[in-house]
TORKOL-4160 file (C-alpha; in steps of 0.2 Angstrom, whole numbers, padded with zeros to 4 digits, m for minus):
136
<pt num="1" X="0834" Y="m0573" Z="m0568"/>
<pt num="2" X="0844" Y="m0578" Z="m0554"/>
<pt num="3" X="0830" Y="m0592" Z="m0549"/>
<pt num="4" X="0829" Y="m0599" Z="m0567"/>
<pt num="5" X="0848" Y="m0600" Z="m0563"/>
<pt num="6" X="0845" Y="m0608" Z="m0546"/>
<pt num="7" X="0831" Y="m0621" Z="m0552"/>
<pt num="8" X="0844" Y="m0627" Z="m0566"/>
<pt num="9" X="0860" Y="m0629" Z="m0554"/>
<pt num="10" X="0847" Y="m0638" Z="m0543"/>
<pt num="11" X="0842" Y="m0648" Z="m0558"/>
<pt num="12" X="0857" Y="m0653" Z="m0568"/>
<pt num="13" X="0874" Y="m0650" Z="m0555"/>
<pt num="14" X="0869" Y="m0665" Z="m0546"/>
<pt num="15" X="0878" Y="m0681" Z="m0541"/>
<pt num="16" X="0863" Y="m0688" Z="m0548"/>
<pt num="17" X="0866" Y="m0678" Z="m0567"/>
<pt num="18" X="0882" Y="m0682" Z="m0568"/>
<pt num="19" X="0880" Y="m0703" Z="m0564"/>
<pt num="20" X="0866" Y="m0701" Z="m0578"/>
<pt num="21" X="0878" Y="m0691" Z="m0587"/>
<pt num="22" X="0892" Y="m0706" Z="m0588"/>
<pt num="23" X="0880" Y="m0718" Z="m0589"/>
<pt num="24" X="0874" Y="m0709" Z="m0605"/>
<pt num="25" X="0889" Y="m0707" Z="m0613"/>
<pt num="26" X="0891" Y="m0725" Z="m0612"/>
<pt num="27" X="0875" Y="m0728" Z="m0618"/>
<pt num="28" X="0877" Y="m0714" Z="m0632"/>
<pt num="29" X="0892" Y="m0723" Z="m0639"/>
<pt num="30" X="0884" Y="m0739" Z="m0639"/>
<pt num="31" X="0868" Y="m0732" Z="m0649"/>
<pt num="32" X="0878" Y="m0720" Z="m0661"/>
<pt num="33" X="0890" Y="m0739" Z="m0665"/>
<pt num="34" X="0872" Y="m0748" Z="m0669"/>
<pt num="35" X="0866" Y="m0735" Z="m0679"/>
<pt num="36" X="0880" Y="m0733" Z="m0689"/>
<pt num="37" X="0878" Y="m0751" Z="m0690"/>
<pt num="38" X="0860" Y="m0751" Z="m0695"/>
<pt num="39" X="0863" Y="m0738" Z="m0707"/>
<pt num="40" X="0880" Y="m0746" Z="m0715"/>
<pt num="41" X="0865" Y="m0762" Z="m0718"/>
<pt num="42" X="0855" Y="m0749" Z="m0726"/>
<pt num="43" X="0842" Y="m0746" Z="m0714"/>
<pt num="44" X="0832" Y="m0731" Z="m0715"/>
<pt num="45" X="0842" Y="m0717" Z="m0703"/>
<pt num="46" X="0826" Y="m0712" Z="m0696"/>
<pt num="47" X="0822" Y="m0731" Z="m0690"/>
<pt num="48" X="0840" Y="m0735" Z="m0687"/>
<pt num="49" X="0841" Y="m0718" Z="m0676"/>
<pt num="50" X="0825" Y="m0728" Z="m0667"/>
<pt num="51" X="0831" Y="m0747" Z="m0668"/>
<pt num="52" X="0849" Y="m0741" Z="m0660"/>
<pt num="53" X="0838" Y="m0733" Z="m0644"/>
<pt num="54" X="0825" Y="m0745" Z="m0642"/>
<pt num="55" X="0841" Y="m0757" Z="m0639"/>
<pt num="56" X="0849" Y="m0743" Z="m0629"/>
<pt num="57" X="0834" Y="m0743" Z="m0617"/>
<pt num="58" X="0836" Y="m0758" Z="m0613"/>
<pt num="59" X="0854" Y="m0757" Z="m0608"/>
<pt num="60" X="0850" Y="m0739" Z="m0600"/>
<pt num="61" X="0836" Y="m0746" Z="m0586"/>
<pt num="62" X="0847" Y="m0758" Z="m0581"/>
<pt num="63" X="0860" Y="m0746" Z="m0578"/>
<pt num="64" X="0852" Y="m0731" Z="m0571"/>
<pt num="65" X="0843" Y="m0741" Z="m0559"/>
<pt num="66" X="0856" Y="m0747" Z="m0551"/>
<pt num="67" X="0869" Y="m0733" Z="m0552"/>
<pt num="68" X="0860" Y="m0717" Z="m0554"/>
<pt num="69" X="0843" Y="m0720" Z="m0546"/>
<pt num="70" X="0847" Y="m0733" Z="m0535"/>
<pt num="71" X="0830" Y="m0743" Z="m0537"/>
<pt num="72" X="0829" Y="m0761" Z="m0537"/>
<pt num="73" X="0826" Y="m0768" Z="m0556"/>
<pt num="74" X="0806" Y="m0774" Z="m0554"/>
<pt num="75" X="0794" Y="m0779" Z="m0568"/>
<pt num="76" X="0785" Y="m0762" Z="m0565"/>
<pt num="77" X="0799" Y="m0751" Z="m0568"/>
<pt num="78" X="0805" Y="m0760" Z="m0584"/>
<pt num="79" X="0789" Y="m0758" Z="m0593"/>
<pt num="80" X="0787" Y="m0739" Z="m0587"/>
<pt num="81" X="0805" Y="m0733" Z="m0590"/>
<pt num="82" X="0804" Y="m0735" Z="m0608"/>
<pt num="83" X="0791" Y="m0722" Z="m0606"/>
<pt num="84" X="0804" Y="m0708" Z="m0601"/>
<pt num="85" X="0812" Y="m0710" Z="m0619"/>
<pt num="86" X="0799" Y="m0710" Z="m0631"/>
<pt num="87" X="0800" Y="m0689" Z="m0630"/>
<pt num="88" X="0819" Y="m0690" Z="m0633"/>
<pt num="89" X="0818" Y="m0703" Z="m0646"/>
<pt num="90" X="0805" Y="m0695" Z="m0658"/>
<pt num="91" X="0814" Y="m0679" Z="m0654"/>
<pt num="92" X="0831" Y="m0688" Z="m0660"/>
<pt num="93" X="0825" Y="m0697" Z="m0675"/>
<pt num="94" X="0814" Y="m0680" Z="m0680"/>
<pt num="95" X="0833" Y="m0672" Z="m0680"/>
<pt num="96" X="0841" Y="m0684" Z="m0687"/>
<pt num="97" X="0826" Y="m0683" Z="m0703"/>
<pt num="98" X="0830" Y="m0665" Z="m0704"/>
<pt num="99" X="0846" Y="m0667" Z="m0704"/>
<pt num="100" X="0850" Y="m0681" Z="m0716"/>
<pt num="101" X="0835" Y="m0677" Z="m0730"/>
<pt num="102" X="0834" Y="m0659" Z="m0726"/>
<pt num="103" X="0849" Y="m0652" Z="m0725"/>
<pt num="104" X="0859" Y="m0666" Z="m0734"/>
<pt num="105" X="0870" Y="m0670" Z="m0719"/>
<pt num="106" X="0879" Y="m0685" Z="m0718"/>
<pt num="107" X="0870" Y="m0704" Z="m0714"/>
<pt num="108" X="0883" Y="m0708" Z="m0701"/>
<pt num="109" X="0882" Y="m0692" Z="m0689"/>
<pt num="110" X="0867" Y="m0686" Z="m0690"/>
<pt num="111" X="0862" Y="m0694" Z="m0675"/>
<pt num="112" X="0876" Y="m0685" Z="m0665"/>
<pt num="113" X="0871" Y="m0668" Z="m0669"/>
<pt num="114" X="0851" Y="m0671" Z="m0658"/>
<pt num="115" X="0863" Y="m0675" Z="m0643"/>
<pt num="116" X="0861" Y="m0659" Z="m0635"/>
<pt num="117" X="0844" Y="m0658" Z="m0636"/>
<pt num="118" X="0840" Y="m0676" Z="m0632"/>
<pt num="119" X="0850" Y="m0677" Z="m0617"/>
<pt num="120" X="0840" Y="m0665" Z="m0606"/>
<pt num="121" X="0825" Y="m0670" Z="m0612"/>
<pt num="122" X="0829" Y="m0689" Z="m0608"/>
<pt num="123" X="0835" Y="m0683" Z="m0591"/>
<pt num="124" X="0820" Y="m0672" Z="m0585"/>
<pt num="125" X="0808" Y="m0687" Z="m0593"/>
<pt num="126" X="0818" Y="m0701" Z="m0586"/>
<pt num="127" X="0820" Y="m0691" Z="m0566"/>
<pt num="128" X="0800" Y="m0689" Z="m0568"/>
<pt num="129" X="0795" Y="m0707" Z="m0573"/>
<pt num="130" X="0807" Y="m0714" Z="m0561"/>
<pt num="131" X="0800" Y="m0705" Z="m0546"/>
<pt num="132" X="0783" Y="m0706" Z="m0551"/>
<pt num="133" X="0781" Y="m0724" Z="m0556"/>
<pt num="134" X="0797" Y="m0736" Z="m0557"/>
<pt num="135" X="0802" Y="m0735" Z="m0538"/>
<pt num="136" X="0784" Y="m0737" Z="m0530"/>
């Protein structure tokens, strides 16, 4: 128990986690305003949930390259970033779905409750694709 413990401080209580962490909460707002937005047009929650990230990915790669990972902004690293989301953004509209036709929950927040599920998952996805492909 004490390395699961270990592995997860070394993972997440990082100077690197907590730049991703601001940068998401910047990027949270932004994409919880356009889907409120979307929705308020009467778009579909599920695709709204997906328009507002497709538009926050955007706005993401330029940030997190240059504040969290430090990489300079390349034509490689713009296509393969969006790959680090897809996971989180299925995951987030899927709970948005549930959440909004199967449980009845409000249109307008539906979105915020897959936060803390989405969060890590976009981390460890966006840390992996980052290292793996956007910085060579």
């Amino acid at each position: 128990m004490k390395k699961l413990f270990e592995k997860i401080k070394e993972k997440f209580f990082t100077k690197q986690f907590l730049s991703f962490g601001i940068i998401g909460a910047f990027n949270t707002f932004l994409c919880q305003a356009l889907y409120m937005g979307f929705v308020q047009l009467g778009i579909n929650p599920g695709a709204s949930s997906l328009l507002a990230d497709a538009i926050g990915v955007v706005v993401s790669y330029f940030l997190n390259m240059r504040f969290t990972y430090h990489q300079p902004i390349t034509l490689k690293g713009a296509i393969t970033f969006p790959l680090s989301y897809v996971p989180g953004m299925l995951i987030s509209a899927l709970i948005v779905l549930i959440v909004v036709h199967g449980f009845h929950g409000p249109e307008l927040y539906a979105k915020l409750i897959s936060l803390p599920i989405y969060i890590p998952i976009n981390y460890l996805f966006m840390t992996f694709i980052v290292k793996k492909f956007a910085s060579k």
